[in-house]
C-alpha positions in Angstrom: -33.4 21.2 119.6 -33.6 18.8 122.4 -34.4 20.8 125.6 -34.0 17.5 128.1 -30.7 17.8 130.1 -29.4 14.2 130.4 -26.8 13.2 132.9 -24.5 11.6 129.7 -24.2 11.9 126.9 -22.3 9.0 124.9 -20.9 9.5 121.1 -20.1 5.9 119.8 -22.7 2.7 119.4 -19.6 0.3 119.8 -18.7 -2.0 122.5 -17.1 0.9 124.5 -20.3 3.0 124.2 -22.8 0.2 124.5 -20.2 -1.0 128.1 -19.9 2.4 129.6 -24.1 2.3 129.7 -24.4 -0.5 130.9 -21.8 -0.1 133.4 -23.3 3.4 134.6 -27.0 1.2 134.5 -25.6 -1.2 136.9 -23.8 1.2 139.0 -26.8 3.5 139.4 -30.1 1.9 138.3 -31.7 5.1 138.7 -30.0 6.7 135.7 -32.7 4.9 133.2 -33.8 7.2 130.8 -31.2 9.9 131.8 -28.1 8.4 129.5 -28.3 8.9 125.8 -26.1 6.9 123.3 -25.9 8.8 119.8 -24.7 6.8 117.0 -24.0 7.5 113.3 -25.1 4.1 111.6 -27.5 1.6 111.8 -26.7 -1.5 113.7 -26.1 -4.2 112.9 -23.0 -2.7 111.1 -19.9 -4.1 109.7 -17.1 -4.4 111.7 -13.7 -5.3 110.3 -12.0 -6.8 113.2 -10.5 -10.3 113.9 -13.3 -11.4 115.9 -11.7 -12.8 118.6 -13.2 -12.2 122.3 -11.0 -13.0 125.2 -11.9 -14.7 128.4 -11.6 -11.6 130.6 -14.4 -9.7 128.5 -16.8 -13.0 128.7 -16.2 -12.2 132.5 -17.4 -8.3 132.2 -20.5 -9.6 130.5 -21.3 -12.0 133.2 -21.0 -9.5 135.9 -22.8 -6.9 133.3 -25.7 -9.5 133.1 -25.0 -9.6 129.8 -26.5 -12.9 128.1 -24.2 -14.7 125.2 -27.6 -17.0 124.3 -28.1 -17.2 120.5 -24.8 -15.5 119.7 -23.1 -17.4 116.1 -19.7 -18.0 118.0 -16.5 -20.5 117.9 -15.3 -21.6 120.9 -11.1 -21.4 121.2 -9.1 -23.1 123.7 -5.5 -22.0 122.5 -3.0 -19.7 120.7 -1.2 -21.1 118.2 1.8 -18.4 117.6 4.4 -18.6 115.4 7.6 -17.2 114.5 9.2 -18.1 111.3 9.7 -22.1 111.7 9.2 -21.8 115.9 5.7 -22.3 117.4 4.0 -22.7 120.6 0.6 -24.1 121.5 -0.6 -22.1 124.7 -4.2 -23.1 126.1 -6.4 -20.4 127.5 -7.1 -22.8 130.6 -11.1 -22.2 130.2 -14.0 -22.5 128.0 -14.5 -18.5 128.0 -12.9 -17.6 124.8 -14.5 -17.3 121.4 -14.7 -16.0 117.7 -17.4 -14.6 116.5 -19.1 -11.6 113.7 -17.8 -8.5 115.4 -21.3 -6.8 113.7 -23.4 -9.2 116.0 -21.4 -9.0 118.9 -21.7 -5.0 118.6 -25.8 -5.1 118.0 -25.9 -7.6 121.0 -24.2 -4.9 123.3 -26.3 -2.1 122.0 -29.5 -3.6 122.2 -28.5 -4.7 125.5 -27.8 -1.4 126.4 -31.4 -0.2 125.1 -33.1 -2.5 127.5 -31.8 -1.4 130.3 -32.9 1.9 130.1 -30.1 4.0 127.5 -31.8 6.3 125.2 -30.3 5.1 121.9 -30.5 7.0 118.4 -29.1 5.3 115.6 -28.6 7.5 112.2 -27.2 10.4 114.3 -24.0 11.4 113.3 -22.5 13.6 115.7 -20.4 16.8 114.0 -18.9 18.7 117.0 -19.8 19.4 121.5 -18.5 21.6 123.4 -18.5 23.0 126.9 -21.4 25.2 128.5 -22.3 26.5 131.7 -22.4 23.5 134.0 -22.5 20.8 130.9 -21.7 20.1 127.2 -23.6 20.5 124.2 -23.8 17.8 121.6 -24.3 18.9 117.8 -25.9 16.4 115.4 -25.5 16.4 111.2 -29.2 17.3 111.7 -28.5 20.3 113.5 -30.3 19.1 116.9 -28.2 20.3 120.1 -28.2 17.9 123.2 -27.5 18.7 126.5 -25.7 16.7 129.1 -23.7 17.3 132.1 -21.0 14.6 131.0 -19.6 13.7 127.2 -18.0 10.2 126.9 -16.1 9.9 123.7 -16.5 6.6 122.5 -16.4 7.2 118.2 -13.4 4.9 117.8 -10.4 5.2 116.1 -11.9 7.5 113.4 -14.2 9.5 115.9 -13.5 13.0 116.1 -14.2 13.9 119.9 -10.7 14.2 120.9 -10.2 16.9 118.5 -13.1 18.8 119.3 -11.7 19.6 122.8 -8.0 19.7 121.8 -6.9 16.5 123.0 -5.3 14.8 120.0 -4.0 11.2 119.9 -0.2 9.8 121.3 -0.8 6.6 120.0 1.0 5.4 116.9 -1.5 5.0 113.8 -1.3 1.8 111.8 -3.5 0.0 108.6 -4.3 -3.2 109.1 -5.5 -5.5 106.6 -8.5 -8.0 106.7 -10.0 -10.5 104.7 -12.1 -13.7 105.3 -12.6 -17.4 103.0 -14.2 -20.8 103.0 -13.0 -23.0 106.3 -12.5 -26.8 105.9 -13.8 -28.1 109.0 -11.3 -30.3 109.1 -8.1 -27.8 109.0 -6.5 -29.0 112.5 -4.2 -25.7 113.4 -7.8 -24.2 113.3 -10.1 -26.4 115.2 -9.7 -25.1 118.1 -7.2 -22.0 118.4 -6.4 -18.5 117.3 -3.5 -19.0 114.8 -1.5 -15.4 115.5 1.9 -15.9 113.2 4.7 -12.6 114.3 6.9 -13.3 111.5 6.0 -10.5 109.8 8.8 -8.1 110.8 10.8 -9.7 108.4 9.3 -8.4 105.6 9.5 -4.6 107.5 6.2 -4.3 108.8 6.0 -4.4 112.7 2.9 -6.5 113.2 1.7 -10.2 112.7 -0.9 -11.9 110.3 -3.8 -13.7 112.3 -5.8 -17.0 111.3 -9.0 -17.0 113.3 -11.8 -19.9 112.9 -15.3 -17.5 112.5 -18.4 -18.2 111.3 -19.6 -16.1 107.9 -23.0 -13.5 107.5 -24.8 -17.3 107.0 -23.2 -19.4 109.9 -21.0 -20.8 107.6 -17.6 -21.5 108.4 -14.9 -19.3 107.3 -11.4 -18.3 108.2 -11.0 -14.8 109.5 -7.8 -13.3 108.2 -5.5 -10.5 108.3 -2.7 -8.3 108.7 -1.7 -5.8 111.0 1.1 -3.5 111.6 1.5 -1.2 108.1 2.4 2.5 108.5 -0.5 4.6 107.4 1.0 6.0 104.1 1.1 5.5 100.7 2.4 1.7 99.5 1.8 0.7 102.6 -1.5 -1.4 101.2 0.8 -3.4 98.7 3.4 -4.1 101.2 0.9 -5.4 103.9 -1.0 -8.0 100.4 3.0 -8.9 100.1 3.6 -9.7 103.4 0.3 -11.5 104.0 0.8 -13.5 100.7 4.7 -14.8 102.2 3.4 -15.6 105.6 0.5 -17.6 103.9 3.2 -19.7 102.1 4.1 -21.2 105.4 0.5 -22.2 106.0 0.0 -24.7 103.2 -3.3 -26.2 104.8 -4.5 -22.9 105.0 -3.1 -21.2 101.5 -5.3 -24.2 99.7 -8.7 -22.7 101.0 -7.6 -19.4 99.9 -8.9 -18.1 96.7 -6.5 -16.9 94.5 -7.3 -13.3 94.5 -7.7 -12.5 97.9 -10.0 -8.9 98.7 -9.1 -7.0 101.6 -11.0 -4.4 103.9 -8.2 -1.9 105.5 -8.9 -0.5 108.6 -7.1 2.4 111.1 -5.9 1.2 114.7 -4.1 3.3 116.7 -1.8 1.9 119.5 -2.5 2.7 123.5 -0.3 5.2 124.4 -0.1 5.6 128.3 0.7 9.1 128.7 -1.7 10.2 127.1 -4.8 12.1 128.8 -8.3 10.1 128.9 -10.5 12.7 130.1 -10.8 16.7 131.1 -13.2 18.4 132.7 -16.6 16.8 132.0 -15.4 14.6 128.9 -14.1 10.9 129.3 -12.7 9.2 126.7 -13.2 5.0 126.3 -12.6 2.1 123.8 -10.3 3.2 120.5 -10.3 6.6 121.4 -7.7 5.2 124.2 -6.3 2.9 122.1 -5.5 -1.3 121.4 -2.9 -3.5 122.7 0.2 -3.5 120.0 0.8 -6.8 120.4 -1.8 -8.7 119.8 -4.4 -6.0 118.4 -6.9 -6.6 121.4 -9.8 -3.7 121.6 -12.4 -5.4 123.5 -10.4 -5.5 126.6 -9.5 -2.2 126.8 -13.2 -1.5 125.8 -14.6 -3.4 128.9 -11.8 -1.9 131.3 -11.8 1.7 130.3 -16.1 1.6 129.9 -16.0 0.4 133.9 -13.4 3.1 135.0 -15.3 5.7 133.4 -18.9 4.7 134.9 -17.4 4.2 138.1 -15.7 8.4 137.8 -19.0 9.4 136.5 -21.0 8.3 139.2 -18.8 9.8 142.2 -18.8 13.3 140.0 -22.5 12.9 139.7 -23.0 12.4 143.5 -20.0 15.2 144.6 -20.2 17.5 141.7 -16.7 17.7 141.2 -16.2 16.9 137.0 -12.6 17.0 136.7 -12.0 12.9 136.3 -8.7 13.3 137.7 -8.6 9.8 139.4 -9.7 8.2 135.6 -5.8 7.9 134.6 -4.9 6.1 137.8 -7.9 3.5 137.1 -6.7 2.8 133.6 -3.5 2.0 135.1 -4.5 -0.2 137.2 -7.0 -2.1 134.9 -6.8 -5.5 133.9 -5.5 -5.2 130.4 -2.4 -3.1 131.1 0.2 -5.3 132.5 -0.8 -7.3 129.3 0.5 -4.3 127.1 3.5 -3.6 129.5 4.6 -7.2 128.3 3.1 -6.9 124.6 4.9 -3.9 124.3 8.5 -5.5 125.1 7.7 -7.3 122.3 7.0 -4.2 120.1 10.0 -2.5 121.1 12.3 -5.2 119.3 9.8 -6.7 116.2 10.9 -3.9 114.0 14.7 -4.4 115.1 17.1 -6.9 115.9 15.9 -10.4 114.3 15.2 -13.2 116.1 13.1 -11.8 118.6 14.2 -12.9 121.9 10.7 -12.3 122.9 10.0 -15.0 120.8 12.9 -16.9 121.7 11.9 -17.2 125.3 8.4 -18.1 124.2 9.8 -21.0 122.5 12.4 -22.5 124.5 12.0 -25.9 125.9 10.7 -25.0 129.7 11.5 -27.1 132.8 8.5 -29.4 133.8 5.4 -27.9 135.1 7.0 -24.2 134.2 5.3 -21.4 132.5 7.2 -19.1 130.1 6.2 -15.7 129.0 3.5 -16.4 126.2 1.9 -19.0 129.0 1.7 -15.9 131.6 0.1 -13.9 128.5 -2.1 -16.3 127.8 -4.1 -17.4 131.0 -4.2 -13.6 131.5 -5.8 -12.9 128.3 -8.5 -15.7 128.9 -9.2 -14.5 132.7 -7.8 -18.2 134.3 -5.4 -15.3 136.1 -5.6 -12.0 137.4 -3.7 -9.6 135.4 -1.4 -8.6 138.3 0.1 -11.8 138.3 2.2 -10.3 135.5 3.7 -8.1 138.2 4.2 -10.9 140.7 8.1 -12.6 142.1 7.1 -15.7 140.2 6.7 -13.8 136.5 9.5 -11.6 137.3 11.8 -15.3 138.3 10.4 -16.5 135.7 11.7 -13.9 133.0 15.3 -13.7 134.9 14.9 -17.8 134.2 14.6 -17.5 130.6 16.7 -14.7 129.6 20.0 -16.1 131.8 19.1 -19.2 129.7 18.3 -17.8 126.1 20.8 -15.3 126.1 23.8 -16.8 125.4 22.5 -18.6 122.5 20.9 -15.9 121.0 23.6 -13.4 121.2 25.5 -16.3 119.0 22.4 -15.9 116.6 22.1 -12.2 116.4 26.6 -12.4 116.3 26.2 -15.0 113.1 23.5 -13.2 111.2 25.5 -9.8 111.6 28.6 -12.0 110.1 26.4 -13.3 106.8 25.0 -9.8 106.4 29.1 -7.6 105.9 
């Protein structure tokens, strides 16, 4: 049994663990050696993930102190999304986005975390916690107890702290699908961007395929691949290789670096669901045990802004005593990644119904001069050239009474014609 009584405790190695110590470090320097990060495997560890690191993360490094030097990484200037034959280019406005090996990024972060002061034991699984007198008690597969006066749940989408104080997930539970293969260098709609295709909900899964440039276990190049969006049951593995193997029809330059028996890695996500509770008395919950953003799959984001919000609550209960982490639900809210799912999530709401999307049809439209449309808002958000609350600002909002007074019309004839075809 471990006898020391540390401020926090932190279940989870992963970029949501790793950020909430080093947010609490730079908060309160003086917290060094009184933070411990327990974490079942040994890092580096695979990670199956897309890769893809958005410019507003790249900012919480930088104000982390967090050095990128000697990371393998692709830099990405664009989105390239497509729907069915319609495709826009968006550019992130900035040099701050990147691809890279998500088991590299993760060991970065830990070790990171490490130096500055967390307590870190790797190879400790933990099997349960649960409240004590003024604290919580941590159990390992070893059978050692730790003692803390503050739990942050940050296991991931498979981690078990929710359940063990009777706070299961909202969120909707999907299987995604990822793969990765030999890149050309030369491959143009991957030189530069993150190829995101959403024409997947014709085949009846609600998700999108993505084509990410990466860099393989060796530095070599490779395409990071995948699928998202399959309910988590039986078939649904077969239906997501089906659907991946029609939307890679439409990428010929793609489909001829491809082997011909592609392997996939599955993988749980679970949705954000904002109504659901992040935290009770003495327990905060961060990363994938909040959730990803639907519509584009994006973890690290709500990683970075949930691992802040949480440090900065733990620090004022340290210093007043008061544990309840009451005002955690309000900073979630207003973090930087949730306007982005209030928009991405418009999207969800339709990709499993009526087809076209007229998301998708206002993305695609021909704009006025000089105008943003809704994917150009999206994207300059995602990369950090805006603030997130732009998304609530007069100009989006004219913007998006702009576009559907001038999609509408033609898209009702759409929706009117393919009703038609279909009695």
């Amino acid at each position: 049994m471990d006898t020391k009584k540390y401020k926090v405790v932190i279940v989870g190695g992963g970029p949501a663990g790793s950020l909430t110590a080093l947010s609490l470090l730079r908060l309160r320097p003086e917290l060094e050696g009184d933070i411990l990060l327990l974490e079942a495997k040994a890092f580096p560890r695979e990670k199956v993930c897309g890769g893809g690191v958005s410019g507003r993360v790249t900012d919480t490094l930088d104000s982390l102190g967090v050095s990128l030097e000697g990371l393998p990484r692709i830099p990405v200037h664009r989105f390239s999304v497509y729907f069915e034959e319609e495709v826009c280019n968006p550019v992130f406005g900035n040099d701050k986005c990147f691809v890279t090996r998500r088991s590299a990024f993760d060991d970065l972060l830990l070790t990171a975390a490490a130096e500055r002061g967390t307590e870190v034991r790797t190879h400790t699984p933990v099997i349960g916690a649960y409240r004590e007198r003024k604290g919580i008690a941590v159990l390992d597969r070893a059978g050692n107890t730790y003692h803390a006066e503050v739990l942050v749940g940050a296991d991931g989408v498979n981690g078990k702290s929710r359940v063990w104080f009777g706070m299961p997930h909202r969120g909707r539970k999907s299987l995604l699908l990822q793969t990765e293969f030999p890149r050309d260098k030369g491959c143009p709609s991957l030189e530069d961007s993150m190829l995101m295709d959403f024409s997947v909900p014709k085949y009846g899964i609600p998700g999108y395929a993505w084509f990410f440039p990466s860099l393989g276990e060796n530095g070599e190049p490779v395409i990071n691949a995948g699928i998202s969006g399959g309910a988590f049951c039986k078939g649904s593995y077969s239906a997501l290789r089906e659907a991946f193997s029609a939307i890679l029809r439409h990428h010929p330059e793609i489909k001829e670096m491809a082997p011909s028996h592609i392997h996939f890695k599955p993988y749980p996500e679970r949705e954000y669901f904002p109504f659901q509770a992040g935290a009770r008395e003495r327990v905060v919950f961060v990363g994938e045990q909040l959730g990803v953003d639907p519509f584009t799959g994006e973890g690290l984001s709500v990683c970075a802004d949930s691992a802040e919000a949480a440090a900065q609550e733990i620090v004022m209960a340290l210093e007043v005593g008061e544990f309840s982490f009451k005002g955690y639900g309000r900073r979630i809210r207003t973090a930087q990644f949730f306007p982005l799912y209030v928009v991405g999530k418009t999207y969800c709401l339709q990709n499993n119904g009526i087809q076209p999307n007229f998301f998708f049809a206002m993305s695609t439209r021909h704009k006025p001069p000089g105008k943003w449309n809704v994917v150009d808002y999206y994207t300059a958000t995602f990369s950090g050239k805006e603030e997130s609350t732009v998304l609530y600002s007069p100009t989006f909002w004219g913007m998006v009474v702009r576009d559907i007074a001038a999609v509408l019309p033609g898209w009702m004839r759409d929706i009117s014609g393919i009703s038609s075809s279909r009695k």
